[in-house]
ROVONU-202566 format. One record per residue: residue in one letter; x, y, z of N, C-alpha, C, CB in turn; chain. Coordinates in steps of 0.1 Angstrom, whole numbers, plus 2048, in hexadecimal, padded with zeros to 3 digits. Glycine has a CB too. Layout:
<nodes>
(a, (X, Y, Z), (X, Y, Z), (X, Y, Z), (X, Y, Z), A),
...
</nodes>
This chain:
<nodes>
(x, (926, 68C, 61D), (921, 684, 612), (91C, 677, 617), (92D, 681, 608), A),
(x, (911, 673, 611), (908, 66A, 619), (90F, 65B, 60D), (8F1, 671, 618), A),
(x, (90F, 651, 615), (910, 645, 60D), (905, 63B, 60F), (91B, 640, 610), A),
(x, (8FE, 639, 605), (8F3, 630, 604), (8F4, 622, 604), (8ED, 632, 5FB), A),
(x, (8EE, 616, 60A), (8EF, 60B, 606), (8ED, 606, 5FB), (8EA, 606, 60B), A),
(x, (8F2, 5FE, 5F2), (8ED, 5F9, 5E3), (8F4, 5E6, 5E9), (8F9, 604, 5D0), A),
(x, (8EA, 5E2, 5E8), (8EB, 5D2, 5E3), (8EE, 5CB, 5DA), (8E4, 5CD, 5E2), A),
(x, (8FC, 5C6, 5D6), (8FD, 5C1, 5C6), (901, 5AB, 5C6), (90F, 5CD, 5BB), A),
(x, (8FF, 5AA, 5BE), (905, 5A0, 5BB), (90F, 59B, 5AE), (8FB, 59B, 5BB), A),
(x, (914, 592, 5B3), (924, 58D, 5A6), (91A, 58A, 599), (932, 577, 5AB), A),
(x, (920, 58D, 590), (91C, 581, 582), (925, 57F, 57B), (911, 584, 577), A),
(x, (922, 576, 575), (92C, 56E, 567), (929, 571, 559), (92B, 55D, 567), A),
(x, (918, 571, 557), (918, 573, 54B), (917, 582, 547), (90E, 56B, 545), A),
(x, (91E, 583, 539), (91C, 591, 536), (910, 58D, 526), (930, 59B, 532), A),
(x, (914, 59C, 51E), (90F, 59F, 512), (8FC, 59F, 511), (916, 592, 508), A),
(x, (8FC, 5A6, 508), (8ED, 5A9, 506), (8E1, 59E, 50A), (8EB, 5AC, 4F7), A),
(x, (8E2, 592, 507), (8D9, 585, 50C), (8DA, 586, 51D), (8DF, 574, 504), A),
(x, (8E3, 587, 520), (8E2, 587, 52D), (8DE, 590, 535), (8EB, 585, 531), A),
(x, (8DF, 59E, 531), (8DD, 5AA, 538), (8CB, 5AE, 533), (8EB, 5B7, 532), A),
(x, (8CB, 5A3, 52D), (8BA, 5A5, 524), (8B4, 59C, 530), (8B7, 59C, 50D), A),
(x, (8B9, 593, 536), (8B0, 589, 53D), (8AF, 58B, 54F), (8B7, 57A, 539), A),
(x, (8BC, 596, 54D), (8BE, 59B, 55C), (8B5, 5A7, 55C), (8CF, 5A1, 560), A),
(x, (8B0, 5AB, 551), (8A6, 5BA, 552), (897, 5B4, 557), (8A4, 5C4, 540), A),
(x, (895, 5A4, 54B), (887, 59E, 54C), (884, 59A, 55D), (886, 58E, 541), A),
(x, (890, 599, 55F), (893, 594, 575), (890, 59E, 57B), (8A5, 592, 57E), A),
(x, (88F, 5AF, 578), (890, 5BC, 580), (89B, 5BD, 585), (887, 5BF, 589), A),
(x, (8A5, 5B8, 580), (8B3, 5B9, 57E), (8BB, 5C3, 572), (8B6, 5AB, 57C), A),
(x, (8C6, 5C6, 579), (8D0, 5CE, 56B), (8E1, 5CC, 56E), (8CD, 5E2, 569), A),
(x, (8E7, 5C8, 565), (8F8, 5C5, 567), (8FE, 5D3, 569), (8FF, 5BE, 558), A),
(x, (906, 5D3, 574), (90E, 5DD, 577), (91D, 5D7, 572), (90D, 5E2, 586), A),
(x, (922, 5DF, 579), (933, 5E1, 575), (93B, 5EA, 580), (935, 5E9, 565), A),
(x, (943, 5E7, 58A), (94A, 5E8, 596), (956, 5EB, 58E), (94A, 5DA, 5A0), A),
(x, (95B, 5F5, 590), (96C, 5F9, 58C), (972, 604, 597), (96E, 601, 57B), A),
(x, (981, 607, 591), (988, 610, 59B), (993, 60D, 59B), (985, 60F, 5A7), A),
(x, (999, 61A, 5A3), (9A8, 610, 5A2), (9AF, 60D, 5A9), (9B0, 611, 59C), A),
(x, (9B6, 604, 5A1), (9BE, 5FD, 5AB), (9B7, 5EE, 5AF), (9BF, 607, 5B8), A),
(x, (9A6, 5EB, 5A7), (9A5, 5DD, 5A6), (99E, 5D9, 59B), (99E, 5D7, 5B0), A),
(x, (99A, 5CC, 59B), (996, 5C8, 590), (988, 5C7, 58D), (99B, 5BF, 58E), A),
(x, (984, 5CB, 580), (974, 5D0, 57D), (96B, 5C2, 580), (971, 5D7, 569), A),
(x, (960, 5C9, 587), (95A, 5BD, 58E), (94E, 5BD, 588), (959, 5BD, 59E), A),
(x, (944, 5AE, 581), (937, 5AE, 580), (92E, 5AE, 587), (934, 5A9, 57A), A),
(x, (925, 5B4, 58C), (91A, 5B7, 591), (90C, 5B2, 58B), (91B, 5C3, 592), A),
(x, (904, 5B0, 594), (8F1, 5B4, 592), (8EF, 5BA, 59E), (8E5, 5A6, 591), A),
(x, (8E1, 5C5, 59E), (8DA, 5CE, 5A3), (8D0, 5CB, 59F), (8DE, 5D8, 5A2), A),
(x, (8C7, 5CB, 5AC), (8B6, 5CD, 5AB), (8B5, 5D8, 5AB), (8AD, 5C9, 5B5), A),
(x, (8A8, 5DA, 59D), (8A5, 5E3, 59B), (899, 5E8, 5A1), (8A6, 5E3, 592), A),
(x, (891, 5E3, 5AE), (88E, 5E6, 5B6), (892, 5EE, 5C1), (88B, 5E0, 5B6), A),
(x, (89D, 5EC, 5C5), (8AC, 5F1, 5CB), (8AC, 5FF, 5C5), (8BA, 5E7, 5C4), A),
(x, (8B4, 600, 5BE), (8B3, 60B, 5B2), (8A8, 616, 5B5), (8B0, 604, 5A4), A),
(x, (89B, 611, 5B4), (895, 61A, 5B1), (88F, 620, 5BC), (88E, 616, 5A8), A),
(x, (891, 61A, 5C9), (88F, 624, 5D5), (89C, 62E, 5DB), (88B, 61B, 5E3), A),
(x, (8A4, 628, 5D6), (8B0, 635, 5D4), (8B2, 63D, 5CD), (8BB, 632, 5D2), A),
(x, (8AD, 640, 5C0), (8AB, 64C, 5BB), (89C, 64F, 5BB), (8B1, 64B, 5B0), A),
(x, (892, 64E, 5C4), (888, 654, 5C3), (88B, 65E, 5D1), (87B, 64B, 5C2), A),
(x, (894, 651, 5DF), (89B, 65D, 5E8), (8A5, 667, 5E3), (8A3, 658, 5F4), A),
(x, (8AD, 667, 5DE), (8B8, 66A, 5E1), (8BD, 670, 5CD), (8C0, 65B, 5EA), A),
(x, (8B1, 66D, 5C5), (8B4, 671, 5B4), (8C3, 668, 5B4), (8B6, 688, 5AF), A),
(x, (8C9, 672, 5A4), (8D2, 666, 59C), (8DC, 66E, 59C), (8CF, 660, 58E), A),
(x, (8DF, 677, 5A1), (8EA, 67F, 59D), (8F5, 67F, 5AE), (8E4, 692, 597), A),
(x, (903, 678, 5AB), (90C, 67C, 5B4), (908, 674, 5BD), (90D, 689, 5B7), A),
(x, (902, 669, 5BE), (903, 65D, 5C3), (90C, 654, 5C9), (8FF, 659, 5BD), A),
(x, (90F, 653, 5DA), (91B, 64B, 5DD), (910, 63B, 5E6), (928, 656, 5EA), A),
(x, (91C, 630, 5E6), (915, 627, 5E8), (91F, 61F, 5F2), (910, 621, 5DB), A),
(x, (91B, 619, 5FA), (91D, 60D, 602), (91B, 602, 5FD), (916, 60D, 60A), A),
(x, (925, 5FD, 5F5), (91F, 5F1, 5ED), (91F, 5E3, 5F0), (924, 5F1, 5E0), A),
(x, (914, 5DE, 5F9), (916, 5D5, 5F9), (914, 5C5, 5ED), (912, 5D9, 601), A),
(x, (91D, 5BA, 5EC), (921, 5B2, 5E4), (91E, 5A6, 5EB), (92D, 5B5, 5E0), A),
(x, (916, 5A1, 5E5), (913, 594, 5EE), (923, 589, 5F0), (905, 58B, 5E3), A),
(x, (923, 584, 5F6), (930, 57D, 5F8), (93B, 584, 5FC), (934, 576, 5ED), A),
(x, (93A, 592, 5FE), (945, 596, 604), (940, 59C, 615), (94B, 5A3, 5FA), A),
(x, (94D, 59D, 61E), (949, 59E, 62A), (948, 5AC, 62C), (951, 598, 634), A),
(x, (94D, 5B7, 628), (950, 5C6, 628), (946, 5CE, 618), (963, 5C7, 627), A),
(x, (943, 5DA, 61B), (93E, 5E1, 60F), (949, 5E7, 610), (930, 5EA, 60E), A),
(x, (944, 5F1, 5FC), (94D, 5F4, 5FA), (94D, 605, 5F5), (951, 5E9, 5F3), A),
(x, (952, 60C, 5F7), (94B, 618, 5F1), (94B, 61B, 5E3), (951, 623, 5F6), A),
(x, (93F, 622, 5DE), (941, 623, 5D1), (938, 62F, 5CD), (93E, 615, 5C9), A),
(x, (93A, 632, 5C4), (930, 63E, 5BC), (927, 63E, 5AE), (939, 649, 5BA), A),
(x, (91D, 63C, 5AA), (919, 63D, 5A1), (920, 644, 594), (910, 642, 5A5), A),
(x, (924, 63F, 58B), (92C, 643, 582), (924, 64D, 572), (934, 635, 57F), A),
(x, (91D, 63E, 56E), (915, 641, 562), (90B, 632, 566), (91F, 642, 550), A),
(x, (8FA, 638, 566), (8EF, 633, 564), (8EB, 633, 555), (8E7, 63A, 56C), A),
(x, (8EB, 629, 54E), (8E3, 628, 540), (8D6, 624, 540), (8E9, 620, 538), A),
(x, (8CA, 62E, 53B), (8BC, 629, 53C), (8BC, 628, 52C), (8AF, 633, 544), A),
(x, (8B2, 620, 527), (8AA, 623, 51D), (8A5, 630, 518), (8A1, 61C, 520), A),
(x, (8A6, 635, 50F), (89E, 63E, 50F), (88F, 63D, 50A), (8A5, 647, 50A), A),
(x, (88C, 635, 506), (87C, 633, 501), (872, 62C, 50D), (87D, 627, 4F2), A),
(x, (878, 622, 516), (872, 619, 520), (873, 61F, 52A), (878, 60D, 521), A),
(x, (882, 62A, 52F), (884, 632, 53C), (889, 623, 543), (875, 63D, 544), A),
(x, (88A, 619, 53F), (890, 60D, 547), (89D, 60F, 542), (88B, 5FD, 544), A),
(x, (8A5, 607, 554), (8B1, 60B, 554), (8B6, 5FF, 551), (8B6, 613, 55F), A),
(x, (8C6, 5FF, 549), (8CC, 5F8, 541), (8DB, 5F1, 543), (8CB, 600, 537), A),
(x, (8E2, 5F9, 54B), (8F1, 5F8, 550), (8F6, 601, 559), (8F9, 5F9, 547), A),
(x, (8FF, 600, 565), (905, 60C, 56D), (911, 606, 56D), (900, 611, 57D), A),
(x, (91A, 612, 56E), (924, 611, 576), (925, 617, 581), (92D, 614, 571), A),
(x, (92F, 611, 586), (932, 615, 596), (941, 615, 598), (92A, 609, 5A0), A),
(x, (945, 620, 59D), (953, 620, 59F), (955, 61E, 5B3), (958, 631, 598), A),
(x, (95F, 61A, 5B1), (963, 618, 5BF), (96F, 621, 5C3), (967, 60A, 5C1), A),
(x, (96E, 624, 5CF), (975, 634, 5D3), (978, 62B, 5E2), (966, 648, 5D3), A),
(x, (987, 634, 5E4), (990, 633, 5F3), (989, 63C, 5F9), (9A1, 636, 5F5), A),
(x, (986, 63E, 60A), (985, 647, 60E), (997, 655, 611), (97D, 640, 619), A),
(x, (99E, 64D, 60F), (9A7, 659, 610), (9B0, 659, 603), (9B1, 658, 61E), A),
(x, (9A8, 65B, 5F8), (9A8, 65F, 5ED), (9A4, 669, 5E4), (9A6, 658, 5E9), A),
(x, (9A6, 676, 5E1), (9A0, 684, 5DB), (997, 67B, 5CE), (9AE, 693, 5D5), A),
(x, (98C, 681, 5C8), (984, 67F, 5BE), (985, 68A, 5B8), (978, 67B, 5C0), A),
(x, (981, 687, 5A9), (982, 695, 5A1), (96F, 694, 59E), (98F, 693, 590), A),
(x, (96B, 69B, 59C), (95A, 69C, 59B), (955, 6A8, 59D), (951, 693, 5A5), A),
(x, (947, 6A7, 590), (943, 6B6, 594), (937, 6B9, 598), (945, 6BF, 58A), A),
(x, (933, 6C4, 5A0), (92C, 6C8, 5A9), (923, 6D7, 5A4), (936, 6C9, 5B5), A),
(x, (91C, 6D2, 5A8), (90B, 6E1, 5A6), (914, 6F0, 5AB), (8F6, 6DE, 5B8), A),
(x, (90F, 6FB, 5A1), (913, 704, 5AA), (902, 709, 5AB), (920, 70F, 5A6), A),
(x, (900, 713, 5BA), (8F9, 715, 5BB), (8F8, 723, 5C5), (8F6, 70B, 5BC), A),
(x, (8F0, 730, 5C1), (8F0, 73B, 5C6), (8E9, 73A, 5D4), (8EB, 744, 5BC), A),
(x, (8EC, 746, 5DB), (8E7, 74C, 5E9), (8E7, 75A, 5EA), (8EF, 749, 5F3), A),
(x, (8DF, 75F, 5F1), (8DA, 76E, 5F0), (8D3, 773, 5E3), (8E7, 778, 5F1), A),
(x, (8D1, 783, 5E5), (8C8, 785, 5DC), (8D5, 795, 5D9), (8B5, 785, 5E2), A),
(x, (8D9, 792, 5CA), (8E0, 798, 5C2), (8DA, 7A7, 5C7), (8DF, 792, 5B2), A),
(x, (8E5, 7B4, 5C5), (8DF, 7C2, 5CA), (8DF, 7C5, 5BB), (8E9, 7CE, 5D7), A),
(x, (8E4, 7BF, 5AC), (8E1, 7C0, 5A1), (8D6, 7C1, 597), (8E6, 7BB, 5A0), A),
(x, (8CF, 7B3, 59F), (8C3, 7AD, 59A), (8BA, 7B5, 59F), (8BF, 79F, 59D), A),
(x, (8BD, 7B9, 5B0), (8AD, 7C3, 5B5), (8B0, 7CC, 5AC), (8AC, 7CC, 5C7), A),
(x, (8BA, 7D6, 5A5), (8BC, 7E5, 59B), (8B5, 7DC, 58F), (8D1, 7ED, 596), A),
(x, (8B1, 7D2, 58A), (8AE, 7CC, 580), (8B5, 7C8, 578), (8A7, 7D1, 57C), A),
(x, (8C3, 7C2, 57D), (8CA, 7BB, 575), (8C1, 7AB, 574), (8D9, 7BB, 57B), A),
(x, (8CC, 7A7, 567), (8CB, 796, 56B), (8D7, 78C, 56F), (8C5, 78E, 55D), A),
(x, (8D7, 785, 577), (8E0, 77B, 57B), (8E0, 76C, 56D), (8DA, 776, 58E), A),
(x, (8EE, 770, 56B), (8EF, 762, 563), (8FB, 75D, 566), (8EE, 762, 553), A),
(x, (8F5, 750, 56A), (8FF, 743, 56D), (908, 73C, 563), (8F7, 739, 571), A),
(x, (914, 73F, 55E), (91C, 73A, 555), (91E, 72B, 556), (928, 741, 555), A),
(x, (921, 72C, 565), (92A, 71C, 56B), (91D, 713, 570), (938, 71F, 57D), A),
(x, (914, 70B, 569), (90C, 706, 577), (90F, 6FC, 57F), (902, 703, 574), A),
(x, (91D, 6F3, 578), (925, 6EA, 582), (938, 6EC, 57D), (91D, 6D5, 581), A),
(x, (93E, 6EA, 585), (949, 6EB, 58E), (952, 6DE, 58D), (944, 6EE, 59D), A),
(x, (95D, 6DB, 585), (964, 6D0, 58E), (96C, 6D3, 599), (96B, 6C8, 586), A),
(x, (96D, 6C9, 5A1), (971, 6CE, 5AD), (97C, 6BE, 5AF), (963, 6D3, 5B9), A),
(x, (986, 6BF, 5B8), (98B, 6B4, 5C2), (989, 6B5, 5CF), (997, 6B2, 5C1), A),
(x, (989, 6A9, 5D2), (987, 6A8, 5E4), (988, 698, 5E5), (976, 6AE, 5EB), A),
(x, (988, 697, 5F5), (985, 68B, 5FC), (977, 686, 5F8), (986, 68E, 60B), A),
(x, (972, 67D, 5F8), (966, 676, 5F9), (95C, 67E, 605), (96A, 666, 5FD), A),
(x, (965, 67D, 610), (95B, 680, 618), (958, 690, 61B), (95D, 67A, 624), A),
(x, (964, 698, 611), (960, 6A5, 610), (954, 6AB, 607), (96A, 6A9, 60D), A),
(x, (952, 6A4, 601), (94A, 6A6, 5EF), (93F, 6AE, 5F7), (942, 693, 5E3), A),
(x, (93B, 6B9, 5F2), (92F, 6C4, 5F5), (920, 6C4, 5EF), (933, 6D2, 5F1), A),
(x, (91A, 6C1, 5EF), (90C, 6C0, 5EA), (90D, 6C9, 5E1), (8FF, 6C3, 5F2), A),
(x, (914, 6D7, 5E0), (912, 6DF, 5D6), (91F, 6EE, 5D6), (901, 6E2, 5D9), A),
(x, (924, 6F3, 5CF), (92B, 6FF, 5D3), (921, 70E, 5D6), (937, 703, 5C6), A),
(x, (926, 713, 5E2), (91A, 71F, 5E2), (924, 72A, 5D9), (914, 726, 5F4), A),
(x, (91C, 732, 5D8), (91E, 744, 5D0), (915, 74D, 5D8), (918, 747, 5BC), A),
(x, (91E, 756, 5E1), (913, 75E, 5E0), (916, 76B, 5DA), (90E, 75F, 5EC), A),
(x, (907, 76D, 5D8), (904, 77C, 5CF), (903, 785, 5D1), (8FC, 780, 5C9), A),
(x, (8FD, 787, 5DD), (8F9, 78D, 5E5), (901, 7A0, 5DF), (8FF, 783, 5F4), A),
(x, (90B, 7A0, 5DA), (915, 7AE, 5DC), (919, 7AF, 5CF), (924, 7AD, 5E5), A),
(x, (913, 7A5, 5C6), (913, 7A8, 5B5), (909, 7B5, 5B0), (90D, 799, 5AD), A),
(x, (914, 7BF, 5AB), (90A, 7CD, 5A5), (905, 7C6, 595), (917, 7DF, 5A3), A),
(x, (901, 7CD, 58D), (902, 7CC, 582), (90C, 7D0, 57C), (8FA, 7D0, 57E), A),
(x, (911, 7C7, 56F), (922, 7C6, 56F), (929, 7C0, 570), (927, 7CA, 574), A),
(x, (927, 7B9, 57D), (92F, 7AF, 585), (92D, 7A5, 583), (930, 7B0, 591), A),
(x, (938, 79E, 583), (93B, 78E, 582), (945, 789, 58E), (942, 789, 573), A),
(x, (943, 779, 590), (949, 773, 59D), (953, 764, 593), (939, 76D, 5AB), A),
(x, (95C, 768, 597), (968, 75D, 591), (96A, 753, 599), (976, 762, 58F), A),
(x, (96D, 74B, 596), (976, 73C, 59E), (97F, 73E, 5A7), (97E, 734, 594), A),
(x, (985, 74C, 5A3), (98C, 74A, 5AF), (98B, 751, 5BA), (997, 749, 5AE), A),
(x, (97E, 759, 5BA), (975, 75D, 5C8), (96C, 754, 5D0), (96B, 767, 5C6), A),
(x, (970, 745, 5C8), (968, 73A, 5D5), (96C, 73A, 5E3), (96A, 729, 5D2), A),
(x, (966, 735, 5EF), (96C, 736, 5F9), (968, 728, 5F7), (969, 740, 605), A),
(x, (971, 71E, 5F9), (96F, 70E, 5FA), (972, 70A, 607), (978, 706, 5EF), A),
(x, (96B, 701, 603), (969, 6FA, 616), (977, 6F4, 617), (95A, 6E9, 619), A),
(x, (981, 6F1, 624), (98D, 6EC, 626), (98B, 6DA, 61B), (98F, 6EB, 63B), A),
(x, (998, 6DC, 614), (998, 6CE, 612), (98F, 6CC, 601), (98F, 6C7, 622), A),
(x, (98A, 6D7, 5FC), (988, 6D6, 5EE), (98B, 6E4, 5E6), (979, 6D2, 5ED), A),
(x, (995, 6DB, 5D7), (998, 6E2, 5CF), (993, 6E5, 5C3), (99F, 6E0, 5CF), A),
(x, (991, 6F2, 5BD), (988, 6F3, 5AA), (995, 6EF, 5A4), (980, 706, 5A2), A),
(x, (998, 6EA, 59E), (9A7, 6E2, 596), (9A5, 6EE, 584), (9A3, 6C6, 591), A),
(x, (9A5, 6FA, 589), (9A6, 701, 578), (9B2, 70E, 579), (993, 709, 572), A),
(x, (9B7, 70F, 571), (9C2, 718, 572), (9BF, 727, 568), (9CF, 70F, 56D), A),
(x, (9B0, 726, 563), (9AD, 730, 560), (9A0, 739, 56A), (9AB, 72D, 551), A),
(x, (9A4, 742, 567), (99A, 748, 575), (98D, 74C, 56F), (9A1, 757, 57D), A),
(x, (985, 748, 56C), (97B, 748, 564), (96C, 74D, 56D), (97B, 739, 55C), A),
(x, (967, 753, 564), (957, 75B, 567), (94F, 74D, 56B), (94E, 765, 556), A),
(x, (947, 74E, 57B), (93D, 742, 57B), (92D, 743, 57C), (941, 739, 586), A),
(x, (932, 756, 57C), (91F, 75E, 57A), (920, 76B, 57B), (911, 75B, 589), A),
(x, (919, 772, 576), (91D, 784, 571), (909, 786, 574), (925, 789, 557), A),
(x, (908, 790, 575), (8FC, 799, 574), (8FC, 7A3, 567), (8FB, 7A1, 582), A),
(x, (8F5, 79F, 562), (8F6, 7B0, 557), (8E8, 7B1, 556), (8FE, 7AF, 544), A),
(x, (8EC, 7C0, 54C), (8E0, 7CA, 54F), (8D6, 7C3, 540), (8E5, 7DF, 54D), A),
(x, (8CC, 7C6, 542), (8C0, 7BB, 53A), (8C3, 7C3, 531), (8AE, 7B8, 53E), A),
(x, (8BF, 7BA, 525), (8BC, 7C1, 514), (8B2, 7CE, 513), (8B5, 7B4, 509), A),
(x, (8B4, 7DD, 50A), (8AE, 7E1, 505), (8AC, 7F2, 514), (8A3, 7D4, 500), A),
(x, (8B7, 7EE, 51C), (8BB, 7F9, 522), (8C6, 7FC, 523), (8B8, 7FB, 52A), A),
(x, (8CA, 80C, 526), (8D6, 811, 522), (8DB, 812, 52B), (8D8, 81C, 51C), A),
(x, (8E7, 818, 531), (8F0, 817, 53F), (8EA, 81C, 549), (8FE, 81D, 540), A),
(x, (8E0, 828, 547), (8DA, 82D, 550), (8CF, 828, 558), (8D8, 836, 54B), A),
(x, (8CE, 819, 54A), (8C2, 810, 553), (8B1, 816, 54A), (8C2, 816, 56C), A),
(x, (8B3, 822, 541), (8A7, 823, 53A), (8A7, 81C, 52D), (8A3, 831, 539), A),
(x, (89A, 81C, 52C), (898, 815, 520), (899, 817, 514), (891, 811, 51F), A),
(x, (8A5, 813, 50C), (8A7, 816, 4FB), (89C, 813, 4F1), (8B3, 80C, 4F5), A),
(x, (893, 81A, 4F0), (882, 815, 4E8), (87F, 822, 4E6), (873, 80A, 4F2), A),
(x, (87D, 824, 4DA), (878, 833, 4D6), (86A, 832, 4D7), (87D, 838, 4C8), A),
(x, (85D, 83E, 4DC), (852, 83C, 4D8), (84D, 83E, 4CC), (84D, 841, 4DE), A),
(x, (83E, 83C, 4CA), (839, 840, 4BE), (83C, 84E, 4B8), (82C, 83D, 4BE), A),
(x, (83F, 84E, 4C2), (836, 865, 4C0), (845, 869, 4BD), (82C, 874, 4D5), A),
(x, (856, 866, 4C4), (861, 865, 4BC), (863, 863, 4B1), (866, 860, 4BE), A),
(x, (85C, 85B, 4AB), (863, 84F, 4A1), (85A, 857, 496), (860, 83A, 4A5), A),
(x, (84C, 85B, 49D), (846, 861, 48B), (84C, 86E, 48C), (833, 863, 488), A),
(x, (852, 878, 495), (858, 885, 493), (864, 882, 48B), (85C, 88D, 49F), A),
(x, (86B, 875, 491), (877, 872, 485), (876, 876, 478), (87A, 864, 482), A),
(x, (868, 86E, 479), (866, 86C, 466), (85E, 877, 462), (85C, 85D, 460), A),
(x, (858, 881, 464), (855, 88B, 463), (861, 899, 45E), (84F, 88A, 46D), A),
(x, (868, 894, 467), (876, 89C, 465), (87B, 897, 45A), (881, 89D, 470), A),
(x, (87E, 887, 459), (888, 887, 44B), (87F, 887, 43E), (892, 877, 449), A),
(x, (86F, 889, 43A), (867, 88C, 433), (867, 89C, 430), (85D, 887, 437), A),
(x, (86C, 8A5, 439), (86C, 8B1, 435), (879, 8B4, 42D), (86A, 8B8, 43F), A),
(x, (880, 8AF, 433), (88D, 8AC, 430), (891, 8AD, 420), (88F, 8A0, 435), A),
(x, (88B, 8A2, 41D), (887, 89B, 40D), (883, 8AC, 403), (873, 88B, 40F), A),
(x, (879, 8AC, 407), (873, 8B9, 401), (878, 8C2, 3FD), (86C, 8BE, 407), A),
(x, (881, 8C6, 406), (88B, 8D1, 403), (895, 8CF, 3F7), (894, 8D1, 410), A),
</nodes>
């Protein structure tokens, strides 16, 4: 897990006038918490900001945070980013601060590998779970959980508790639940042919229940 530099500074003032005049600066007020201390005010350049999520996007974000006036950074993670939604300007973060020998709870992408022997028969793969909570260390956290498919027929589904997890991270659920199945597409039967009657069926049908009548 990569930890980024972020640059912040202390403030004093809070409430809307203030956070209005820190935006007009290319500034935005954060908020430092965690536990075990006490919630700290912040400012962030939003210049800052915005070369870190053009590297690195906004999701699952850890930081090196440095605080002006202090001698040490501090680790932290992107909690919740508030944008505008009309301007796409951003408005407030939080930032949590994390021990390194401390498990996190957070959740993580899942994401397939191989090519299903279901999907080549012309099944489809559908993904129930597309993220996962998980625990771990900080420095265990995975970019992503794999699945592979690779041995899924049509039919088949892969549960939670056929993950093979990397040493040192847990899925924290006590039900064993479906996280992707393959099934057979709409509008065919088990044999894999297609349930669709033709024209030239369908008018003998009716031909037959018209004679039928007559009688």
């Amino acid at each position: 897990m990569e930890f980024i530099d972020l640059k912040a500074m202390k403030r004093t003032n809070t409430g809307k006038g203030a956070a209005r005049k820190l935006r007009q600066s290319d500034q935005i007020p954060a908020v430092l918490y965690g536990k075990g201390i006490d919630s700290l005010l912040l400012t962030l350049a939003i210049k800052d900001l915005d070369i870190i999520f053009r590297e690195h996007g906004r999701a699952r974000l850890f930081f090196n945070l440095i605080i002006d006036g202090e001698s040490t950074s501090r680790k932290a993670f992107l909690k919740e980013l508030q944008v505008d939604t009309v301007s796409g300007q951003y408005c407030h973060m939080d930032i949590h601060q994390i021990s390194m020998d401390q498990t996190l709870r957070l959740t993580i992408p899942v994401v397939t590998t191989g090519q299903s022997i279901g999907v080549e028969s012309g099944g489809l793969l559908q993904i129930i779970r597309r993220e996962l909570e998980i625990i771990c260390l900080p420095q265990n956290i995975p970019e992503s959980i794999e699945v592979d498919v690779t041995n899924l027929d049509i039919g088949a589904s892969f549960h939670v508790s056929e993950l093979s997890l990397p040493e040192g991270l847990t899925v924290p659920y006590d039900v064993d639940f479906t996280i992707l199945t393959v099934v057979q597409p709409k509008g065919y039967d088990e044999t894999g042919e297609e349930e669709e009657e033709t024209e030239e069926e369908e008018g003998a049908e009716g031909d037959k229940t018209e004679s039928t009548d007559k009688e």
